[in-house]
C-alpha positions as CSV (number, residue, x, y, z in Angstrom):
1,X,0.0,0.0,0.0
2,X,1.0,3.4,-0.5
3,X,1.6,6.3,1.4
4,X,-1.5,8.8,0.4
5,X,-0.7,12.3,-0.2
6,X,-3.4,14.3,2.0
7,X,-4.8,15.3,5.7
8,X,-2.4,14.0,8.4
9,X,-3.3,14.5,12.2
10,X,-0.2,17.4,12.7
11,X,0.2,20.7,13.9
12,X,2.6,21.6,11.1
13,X,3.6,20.4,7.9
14,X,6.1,17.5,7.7
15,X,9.2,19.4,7.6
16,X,12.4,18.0,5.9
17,X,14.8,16.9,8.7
18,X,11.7,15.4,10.6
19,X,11.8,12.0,8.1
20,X,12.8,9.3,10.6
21,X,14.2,5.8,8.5
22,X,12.8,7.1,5.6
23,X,8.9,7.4,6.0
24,X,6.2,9.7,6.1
25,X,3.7,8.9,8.8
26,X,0.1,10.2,10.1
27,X,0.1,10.5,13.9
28,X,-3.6,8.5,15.3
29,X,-3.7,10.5,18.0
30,X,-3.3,14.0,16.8
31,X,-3.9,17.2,17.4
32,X,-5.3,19.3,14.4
33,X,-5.2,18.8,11.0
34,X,-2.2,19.7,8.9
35,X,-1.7,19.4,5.1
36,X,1.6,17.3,4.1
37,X,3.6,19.2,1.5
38,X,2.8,18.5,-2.1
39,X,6.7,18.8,-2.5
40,X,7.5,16.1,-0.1
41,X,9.5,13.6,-2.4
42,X,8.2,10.6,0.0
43,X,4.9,11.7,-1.3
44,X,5.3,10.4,-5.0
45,X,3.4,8.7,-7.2
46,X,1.8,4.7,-7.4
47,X,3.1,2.4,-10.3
48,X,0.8,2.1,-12.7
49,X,-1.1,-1.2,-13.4
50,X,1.0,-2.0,-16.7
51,X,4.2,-1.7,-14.6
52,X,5.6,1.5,-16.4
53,X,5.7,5.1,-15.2
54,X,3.2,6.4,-12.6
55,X,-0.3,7.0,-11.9
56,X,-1.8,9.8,-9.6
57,X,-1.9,9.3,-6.0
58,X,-5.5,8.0,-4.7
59,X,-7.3,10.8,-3.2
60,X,-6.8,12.1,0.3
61,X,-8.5,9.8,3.0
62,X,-11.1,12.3,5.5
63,X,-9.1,12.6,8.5
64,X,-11.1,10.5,11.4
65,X,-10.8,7.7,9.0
66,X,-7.3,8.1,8.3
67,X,-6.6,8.5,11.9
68,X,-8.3,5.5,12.2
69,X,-6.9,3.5,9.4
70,X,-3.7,4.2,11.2
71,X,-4.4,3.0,14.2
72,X,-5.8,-0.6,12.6
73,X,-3.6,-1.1,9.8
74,X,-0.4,1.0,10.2
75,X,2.4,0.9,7.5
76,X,5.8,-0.2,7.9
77,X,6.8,3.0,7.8
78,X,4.0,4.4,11.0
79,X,5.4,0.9,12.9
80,X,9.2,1.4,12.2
81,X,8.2,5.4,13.5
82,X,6.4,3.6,16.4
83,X,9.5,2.1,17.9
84,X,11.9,4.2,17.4
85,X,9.8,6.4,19.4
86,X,9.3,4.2,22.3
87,X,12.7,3.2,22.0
88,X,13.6,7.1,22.5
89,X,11.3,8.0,25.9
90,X,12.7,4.2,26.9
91,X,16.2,6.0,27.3
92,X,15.1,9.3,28.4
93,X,13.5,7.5,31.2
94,X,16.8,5.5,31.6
95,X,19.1,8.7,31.5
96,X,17.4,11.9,31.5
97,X,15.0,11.1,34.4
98,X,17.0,8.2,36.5
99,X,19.5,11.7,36.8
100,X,17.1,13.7,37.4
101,X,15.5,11.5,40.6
102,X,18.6,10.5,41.9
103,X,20.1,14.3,41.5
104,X,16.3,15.5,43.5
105,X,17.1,13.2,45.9
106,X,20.8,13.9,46.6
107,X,19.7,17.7,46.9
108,X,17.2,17.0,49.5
109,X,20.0,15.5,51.5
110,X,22.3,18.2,51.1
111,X,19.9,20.8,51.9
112,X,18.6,19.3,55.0
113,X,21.6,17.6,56.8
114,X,22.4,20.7,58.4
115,X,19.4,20.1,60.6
116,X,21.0,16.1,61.7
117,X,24.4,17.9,62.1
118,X,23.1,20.9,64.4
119,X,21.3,18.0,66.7
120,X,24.1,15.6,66.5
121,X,27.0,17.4,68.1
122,X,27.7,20.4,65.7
123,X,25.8,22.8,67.8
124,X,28.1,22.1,70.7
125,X,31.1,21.7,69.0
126,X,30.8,24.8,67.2
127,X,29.4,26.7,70.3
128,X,25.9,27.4,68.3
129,X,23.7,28.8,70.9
130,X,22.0,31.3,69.3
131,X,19.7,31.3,66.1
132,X,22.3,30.3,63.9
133,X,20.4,27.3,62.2
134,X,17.7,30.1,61.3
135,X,20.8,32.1,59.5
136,X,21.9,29.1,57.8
137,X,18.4,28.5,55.7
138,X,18.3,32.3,55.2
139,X,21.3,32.4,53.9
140,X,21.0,29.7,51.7
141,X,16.9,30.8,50.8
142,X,18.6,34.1,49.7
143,X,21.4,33.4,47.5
144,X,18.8,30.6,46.1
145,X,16.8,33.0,45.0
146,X,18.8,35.2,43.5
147,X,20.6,33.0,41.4
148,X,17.6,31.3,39.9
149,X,16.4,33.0,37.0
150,X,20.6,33.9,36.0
151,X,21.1,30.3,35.9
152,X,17.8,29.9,33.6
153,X,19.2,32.2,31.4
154,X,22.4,30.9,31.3
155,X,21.4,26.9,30.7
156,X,20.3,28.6,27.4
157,X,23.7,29.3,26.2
158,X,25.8,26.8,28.4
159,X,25.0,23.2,27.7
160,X,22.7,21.5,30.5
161,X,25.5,18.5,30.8
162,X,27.7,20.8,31.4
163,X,26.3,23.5,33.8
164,X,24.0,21.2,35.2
165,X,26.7,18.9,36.1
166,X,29.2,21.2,37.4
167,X,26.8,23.1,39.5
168,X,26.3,19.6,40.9
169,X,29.6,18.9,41.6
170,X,30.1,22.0,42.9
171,X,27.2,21.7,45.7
172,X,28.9,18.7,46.6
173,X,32.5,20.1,46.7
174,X,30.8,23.0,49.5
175,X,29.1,20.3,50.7
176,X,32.4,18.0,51.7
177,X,33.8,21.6,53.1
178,X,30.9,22.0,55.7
179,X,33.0,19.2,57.5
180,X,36.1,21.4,58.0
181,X,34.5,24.6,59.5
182,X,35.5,25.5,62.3
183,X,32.4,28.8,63.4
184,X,29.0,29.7,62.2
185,X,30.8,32.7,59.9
186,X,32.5,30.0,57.9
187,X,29.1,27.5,57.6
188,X,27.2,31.0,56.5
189,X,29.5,31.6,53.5
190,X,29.2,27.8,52.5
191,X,25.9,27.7,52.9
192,X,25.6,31.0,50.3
193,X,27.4,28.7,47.7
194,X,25.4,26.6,48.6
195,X,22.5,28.0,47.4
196,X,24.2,29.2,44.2
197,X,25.1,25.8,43.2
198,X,21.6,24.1,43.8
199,X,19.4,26.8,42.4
200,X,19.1,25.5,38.9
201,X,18.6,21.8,40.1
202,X,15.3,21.8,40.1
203,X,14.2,24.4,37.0
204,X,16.4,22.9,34.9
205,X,15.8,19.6,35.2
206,X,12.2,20.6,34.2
207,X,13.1,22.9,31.3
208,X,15.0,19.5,29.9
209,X,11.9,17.5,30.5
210,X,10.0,20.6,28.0
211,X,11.9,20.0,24.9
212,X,12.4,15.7,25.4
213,X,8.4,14.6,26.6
214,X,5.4,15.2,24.8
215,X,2.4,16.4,26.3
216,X,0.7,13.1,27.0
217,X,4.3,12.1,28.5
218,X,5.2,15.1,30.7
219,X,2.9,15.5,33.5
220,X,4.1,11.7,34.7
221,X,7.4,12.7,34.4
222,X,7.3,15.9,36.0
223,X,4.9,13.9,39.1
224,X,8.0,11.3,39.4
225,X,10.5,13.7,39.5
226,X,8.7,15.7,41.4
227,X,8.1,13.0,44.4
228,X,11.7,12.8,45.1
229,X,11.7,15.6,47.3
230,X,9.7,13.4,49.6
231,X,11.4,10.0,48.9
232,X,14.2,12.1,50.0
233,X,12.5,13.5,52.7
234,X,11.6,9.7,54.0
235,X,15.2,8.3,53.4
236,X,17.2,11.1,54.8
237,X,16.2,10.4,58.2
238,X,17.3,6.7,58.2
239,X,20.3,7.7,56.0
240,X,21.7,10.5,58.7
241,X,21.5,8.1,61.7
242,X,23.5,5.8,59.8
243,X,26.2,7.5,58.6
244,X,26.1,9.2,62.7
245,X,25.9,6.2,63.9
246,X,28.8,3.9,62.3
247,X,31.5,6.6,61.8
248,X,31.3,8.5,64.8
249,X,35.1,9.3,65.8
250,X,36.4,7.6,62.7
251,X,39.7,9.0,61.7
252,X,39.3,11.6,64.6
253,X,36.3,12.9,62.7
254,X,32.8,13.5,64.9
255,X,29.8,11.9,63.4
256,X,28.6,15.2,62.4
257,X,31.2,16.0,60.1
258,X,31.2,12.8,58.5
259,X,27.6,13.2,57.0
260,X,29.1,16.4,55.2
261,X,31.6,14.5,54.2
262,X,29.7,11.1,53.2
263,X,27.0,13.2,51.1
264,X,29.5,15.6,49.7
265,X,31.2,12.3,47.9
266,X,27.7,10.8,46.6
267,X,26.9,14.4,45.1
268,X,30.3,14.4,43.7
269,X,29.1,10.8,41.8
270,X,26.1,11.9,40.6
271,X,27.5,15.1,38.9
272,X,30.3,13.5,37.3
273,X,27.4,10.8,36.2
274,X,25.4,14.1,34.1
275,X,27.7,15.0,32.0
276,X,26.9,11.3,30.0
277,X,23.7,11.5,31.3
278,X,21.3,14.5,30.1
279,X,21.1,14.7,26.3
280,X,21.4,18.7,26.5
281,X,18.4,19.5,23.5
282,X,17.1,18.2,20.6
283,X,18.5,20.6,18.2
284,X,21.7,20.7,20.1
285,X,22.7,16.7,21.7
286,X,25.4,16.0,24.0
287,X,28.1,14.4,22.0
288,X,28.8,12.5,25.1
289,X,25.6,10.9,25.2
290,X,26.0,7.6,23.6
291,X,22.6,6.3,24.7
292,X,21.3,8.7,22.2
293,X,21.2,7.4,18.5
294,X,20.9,10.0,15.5
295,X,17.6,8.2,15.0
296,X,16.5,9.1,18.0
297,X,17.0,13.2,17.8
298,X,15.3,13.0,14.3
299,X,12.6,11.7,15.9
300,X,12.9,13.8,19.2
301,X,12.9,16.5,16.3
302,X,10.2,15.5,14.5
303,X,8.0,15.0,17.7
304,X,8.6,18.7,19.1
305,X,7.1,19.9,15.5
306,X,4.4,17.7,15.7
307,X,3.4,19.3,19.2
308,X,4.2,22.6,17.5
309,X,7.3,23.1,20.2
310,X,9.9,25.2,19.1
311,X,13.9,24.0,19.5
312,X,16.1,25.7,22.6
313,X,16.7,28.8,21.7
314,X,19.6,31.1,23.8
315,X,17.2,34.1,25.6
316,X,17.6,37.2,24.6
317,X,16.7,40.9,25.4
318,X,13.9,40.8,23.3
319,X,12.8,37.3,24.4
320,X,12.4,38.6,28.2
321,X,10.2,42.2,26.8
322,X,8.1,39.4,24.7
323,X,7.6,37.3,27.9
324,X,6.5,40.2,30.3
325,X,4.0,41.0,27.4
326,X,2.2,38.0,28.6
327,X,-0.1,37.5,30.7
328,X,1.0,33.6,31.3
329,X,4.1,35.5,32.9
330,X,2.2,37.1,35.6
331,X,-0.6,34.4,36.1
332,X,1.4,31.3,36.1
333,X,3.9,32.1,38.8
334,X,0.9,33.4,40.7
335,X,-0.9,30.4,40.8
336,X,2.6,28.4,41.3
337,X,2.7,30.7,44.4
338,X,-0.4,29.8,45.8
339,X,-0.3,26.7,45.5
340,X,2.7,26.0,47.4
341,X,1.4,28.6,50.1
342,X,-1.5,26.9,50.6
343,X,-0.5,23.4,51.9
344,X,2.1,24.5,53.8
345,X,0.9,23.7,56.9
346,X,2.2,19.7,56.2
347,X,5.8,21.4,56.8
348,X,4.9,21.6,60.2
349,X,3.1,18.0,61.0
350,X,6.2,16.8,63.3
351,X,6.1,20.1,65.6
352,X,2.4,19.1,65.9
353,X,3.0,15.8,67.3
354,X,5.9,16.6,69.6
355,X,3.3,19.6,71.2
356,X,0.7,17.0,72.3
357,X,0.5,16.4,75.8
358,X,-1.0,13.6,77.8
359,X,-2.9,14.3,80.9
360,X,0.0,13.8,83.0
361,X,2.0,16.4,81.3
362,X,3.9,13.6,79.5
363,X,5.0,14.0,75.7
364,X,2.4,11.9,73.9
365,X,4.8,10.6,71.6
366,X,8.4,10.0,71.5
367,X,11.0,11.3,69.7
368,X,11.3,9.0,67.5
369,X,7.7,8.7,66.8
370,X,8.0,12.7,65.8
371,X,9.8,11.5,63.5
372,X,9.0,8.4,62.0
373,X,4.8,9.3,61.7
374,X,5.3,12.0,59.2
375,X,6.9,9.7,56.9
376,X,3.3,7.9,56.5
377,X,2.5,11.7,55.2
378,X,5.6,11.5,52.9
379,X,4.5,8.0,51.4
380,X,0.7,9.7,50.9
381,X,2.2,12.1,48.7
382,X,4.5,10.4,46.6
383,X,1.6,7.9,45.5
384,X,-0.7,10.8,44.8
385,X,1.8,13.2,43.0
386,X,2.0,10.0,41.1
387,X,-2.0,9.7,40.4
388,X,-2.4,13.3,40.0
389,X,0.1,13.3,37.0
390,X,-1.2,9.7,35.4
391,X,-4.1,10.8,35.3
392,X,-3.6,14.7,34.2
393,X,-1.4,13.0,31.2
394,X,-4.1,10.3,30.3
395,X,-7.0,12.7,30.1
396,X,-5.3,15.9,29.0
397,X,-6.3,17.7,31.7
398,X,-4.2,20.2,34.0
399,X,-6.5,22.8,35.4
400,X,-9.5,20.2,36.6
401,X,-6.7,18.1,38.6
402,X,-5.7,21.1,40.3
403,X,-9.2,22.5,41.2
404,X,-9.8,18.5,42.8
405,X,-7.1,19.5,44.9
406,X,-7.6,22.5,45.8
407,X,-10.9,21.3,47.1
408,X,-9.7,18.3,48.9
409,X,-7.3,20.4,50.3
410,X,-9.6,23.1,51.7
411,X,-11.5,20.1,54.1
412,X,-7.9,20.1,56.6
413,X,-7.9,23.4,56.5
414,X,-11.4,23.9,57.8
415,X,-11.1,21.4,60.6
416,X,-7.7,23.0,62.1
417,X,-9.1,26.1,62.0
418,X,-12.2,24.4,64.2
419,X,-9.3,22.7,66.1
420,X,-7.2,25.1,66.8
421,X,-10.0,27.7,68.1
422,X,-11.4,24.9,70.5
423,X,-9.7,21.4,70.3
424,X,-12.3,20.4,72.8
425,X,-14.7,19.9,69.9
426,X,-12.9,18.9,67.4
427,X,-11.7,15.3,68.0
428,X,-7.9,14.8,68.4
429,X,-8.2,12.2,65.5
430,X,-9.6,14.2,63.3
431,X,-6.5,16.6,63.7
432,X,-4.3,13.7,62.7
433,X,-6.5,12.4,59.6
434,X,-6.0,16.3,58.6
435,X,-2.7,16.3,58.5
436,X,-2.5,13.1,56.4
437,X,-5.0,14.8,54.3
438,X,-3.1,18.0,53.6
439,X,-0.4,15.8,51.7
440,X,-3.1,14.3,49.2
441,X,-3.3,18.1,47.6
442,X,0.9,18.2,47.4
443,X,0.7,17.0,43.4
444,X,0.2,20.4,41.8
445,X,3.6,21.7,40.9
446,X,4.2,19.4,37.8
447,X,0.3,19.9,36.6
448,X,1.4,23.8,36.7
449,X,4.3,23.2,35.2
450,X,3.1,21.0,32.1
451,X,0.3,23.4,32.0
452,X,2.8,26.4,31.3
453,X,4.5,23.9,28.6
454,X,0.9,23.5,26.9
455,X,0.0,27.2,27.1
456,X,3.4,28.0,25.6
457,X,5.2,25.4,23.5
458,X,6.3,27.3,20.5
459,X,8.1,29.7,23.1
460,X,11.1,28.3,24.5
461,X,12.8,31.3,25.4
462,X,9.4,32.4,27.8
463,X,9.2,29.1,29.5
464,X,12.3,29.2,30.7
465,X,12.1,32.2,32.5
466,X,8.6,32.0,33.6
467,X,10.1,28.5,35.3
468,X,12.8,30.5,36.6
469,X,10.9,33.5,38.4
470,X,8.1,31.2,39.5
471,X,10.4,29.3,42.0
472,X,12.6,32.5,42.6
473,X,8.8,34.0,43.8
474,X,8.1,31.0,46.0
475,X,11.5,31.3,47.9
476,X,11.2,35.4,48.2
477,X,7.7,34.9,49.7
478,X,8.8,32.0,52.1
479,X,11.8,34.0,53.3
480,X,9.3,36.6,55.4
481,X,6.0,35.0,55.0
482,X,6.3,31.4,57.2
483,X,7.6,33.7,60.0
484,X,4.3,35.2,60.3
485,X,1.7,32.4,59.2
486,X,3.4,30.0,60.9
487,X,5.3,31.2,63.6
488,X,6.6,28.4,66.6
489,X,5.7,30.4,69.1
490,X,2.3,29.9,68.6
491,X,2.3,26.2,67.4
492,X,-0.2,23.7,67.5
493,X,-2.9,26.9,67.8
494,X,-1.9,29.0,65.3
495,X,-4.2,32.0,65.5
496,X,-5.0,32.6,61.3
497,X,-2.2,30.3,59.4
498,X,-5.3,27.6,58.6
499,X,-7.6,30.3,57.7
500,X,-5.5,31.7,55.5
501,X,-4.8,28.7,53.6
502,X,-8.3,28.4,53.0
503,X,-8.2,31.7,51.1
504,X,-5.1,30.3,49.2
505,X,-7.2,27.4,47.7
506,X,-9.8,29.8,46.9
507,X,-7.3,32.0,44.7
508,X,-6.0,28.9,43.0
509,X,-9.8,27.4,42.5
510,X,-10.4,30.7,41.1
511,X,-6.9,31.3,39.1
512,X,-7.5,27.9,37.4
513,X,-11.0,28.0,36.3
514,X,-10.6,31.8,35.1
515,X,-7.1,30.5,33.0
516,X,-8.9,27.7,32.0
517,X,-12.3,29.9,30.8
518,X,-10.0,32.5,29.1
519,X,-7.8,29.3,26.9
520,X,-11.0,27.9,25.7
521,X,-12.1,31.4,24.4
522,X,-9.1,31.9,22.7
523,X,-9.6,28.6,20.9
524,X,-12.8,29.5,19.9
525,X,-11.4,33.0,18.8
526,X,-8.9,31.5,16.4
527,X,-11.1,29.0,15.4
528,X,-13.6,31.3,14.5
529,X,-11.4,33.4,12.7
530,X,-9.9,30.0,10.7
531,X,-13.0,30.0,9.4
């Protein structure tokens, strides 16, 4: 059978380089309907009946049944396309993402073992009586933030395997130093480098994911990535004790230092690891990467045109006027704000626990329950980041998912507020099934994320730094806002931190409907206009 000339289910025409092995395929689960070039020379003409010269194409198939023909009798050519493709997101699973997990997950331990140090002999060796530990986050928060959207804009004209990677390695360089400092002045300056290092960690690694997964592939990925922050969360508890435990005195070393020095050297791995790991972009692979065939960045290629997704592109001065032109600049870091506002009261589950009392005056759990029960929250969320991005992927939703959340996490919020105004009505139980609740509604980032990739994929230059200042807005707001929501002093009863996070739902309820209502009138705009 022939390949027809006619309607194929694309956003664009077929372009030249996007030929993968030769073949000319229509995609069965499209998006709208493009005409293939009459130039294509794939296109051709049948042999005629008597064997000699040609005879004119058969006319173009209507496009449900040639979407449909495709999907029950698929040519050589659509099946050879077929697994190549799977082949391809095989490998960026295998590379791009294992990196990406095990880099989240590294990061979390880095960020956080200054807390298992402080505890475990640091704050007496050091003579830390004071609220140095506060300084330490601040310090880091701030040089975070700032360095966010510069390294955006640089991982435009530096390859990712290479600034990616060396970032990495030089976290866990700073990291391995932590072990040698000898005052808090020393551990504040580290702790700025620190932050510099790891700010493009996380907006980075979902930039990459922009340009490699398609839209039906991204959310998922996003949602795993995503849940390491709480795998790491759940391991680094185990993993500190360990390392405290077994090389406490070692070489003369206190246990304390060791866990600098233990997750400076695993960092260290994992960097080196990135520079054959992440296949940089599409239009522009990592030589290094041998996992990557050339028939897998045609395809990579030819899949970004058919999603109408433009190639990397280095940002420029006119790229960032162009992006604050937009309203997606101002609403998606908005709602990206919210959201992470408005659960934030999980952060605080363990200072919960460790205020309850039994009628004796007796803590009602132990330390180590503290800290083992909030792991139960951690496992909640990683399974529901993961359902929340399944199904957002399968049913090519974003905005729905994240008004379901929003409303499931408004219920918590309405009982602590009950609770913490009079506990004596509100059962003690209920307080805990709360909590638990709280983490169900922690799976909105990557919907927020995918849905900025969906609302802008022929604009690589805007997503970058819309990622960028969305995460630098988070960590500007956290840096003053926590104090006052959520300040210790007045933990379990906090006196409006609940309430407000009822009005934080509302705005992203609201923000998502409204940027949902305003898409689909666009679509109807340019459709009308189409015809």
């Amino acid at each position: 059978m022939g390949i027809h000339k006619g309607l194929y289910f694309r956003q664009n025409p077929i372009p030249e380089t996007s030929r993968v092995a030769g073949c000319v395929w229509s995609h069965p689960r499209g998006f709208d309907v493009g005409m293939v070039s009459e130039q294509s020379p794939l296109l051709g003409r049948e042999p005629a009946a008597d064997g000699h010269g040609t005879a004119p194409a058969p006319p173009p198939l209507p496009a449900a049944e040639e979407s449909l023909r495709a999907l029950l009798d698929p040519t050589p050519c659509e099946l050879e396309r077929a697994h190549i493709e799977r082949h391809l997101v095989r490998r960026l699973d295998c590379f791009l993402l294992t990196f990406g997990c095990v880099s989240q997950i590294i990061k979390y331990l880095d960020q956080t073992n200054i807390s298992s140090a402080y505890v475990s002999g640091m704050r007496e060796d050091l003579g830390l009586f004071g609220d140095e530990l506060n300084y330490f986050t601040t310090f880091f928060s701030i040089s975070y933030c700032l360095m966010l959207i510069p390294s955006q804009i640089i991982i435009t004209y530096v390859r990712p395997s290479n600034w990616l990677s060396g970032l990495e390695i030089g976290w866990g360089l700073v990291t391995a130093l932590i072990a040698l400092s000898q005052n808090a002045h020393q551990i504040y300056a580290l702790r700025v480098l620190l932050g510099l290092f790891e700010s493009s960690a996380w907006p980075g690694m979902m930039t990459l994911f922009m340009y490699w997964y398609t839209p039906t592939e991204l959310a998922k990925r996003m949602g795993f990535y995503h849940s390491c922050q709480a795998i790491g969360s759940m391991m680094s508890g185990g993993l500190q004790v360990a390392i405290l435990d077994t090389l406490e005195g070692k070489l003369g070393l206190r246990g304390w230092r060791w866990l600098f020095v233990i997750n400076g050297a695993m960092t260290l791995v994992v960097g080196a690891a990135g520079f054959f790991m992440l296949p940089d972009y599409p239009n522009r692979p990592n030589p290094r990467a041998a996992w990557l065939a050339q028939e897998h960045i045609d395809i990579a290629k030819e899949r970004l045109q058919r999603h109408s997704r433009d190639e990397a592109r280095k940002i420029t001065l006119e790229g960032v006027k162009r992006t604050f032109c937009m309203w997606t600049a101002y609403v998606i870091p908005f709602l990206y704000i919210a959201t992470v506002l408005a659960p934030y009261g999980y952060n605080y589950f363990n200072l919960f626990l460790k205020s309850l009392k039994n009628p004796d005056g007796t803590p009602r759990w132990s330390t180590e329950e503290v800290n083992a029960i909030p792991i139960l929250g951690g496992a909640v969320n990683v399974v529901f980041v993961w359902i929340w991005a399944i199904l957002s992927d399968s049913f090519r939703t974003r905005w729905s998912l994240i008004v379901i959340q929003a409303a499931i996490g408004i219920v918590p919020c309405i009982i602590m507020s009950q609770w913490t105004s009079d506990p004596d009505r509100v059962s003690l139980w209920c307080a805990y099934a709360s909590y638990i609740m709280t983490y169900l509604s922690l799976g909105t980032a990557p919907l927020v994320m995918s849905w900025l990739s969906d609302l802008l994929p022929a604009d690589s230059e805007a997503r970058t730094l819309i990622v960028g200042y969305s995460i630098a807005g988070v960590y500007a707001v956290l840096s003053w806002s926590q104090v006052l929501i959520w300040p210790a002093s007045q933990a379990p009863f906090y006196h409006f931190a609940w309430q407000l996070s009822i009005v934080f739902w509302i705005i992203v309820i609201v923000m998502a409907w409204g940027m949902h209502a305003h898409e689909m009138a666009l679509k109807q705009s340019l459709s009308f206009r189409s015809t």
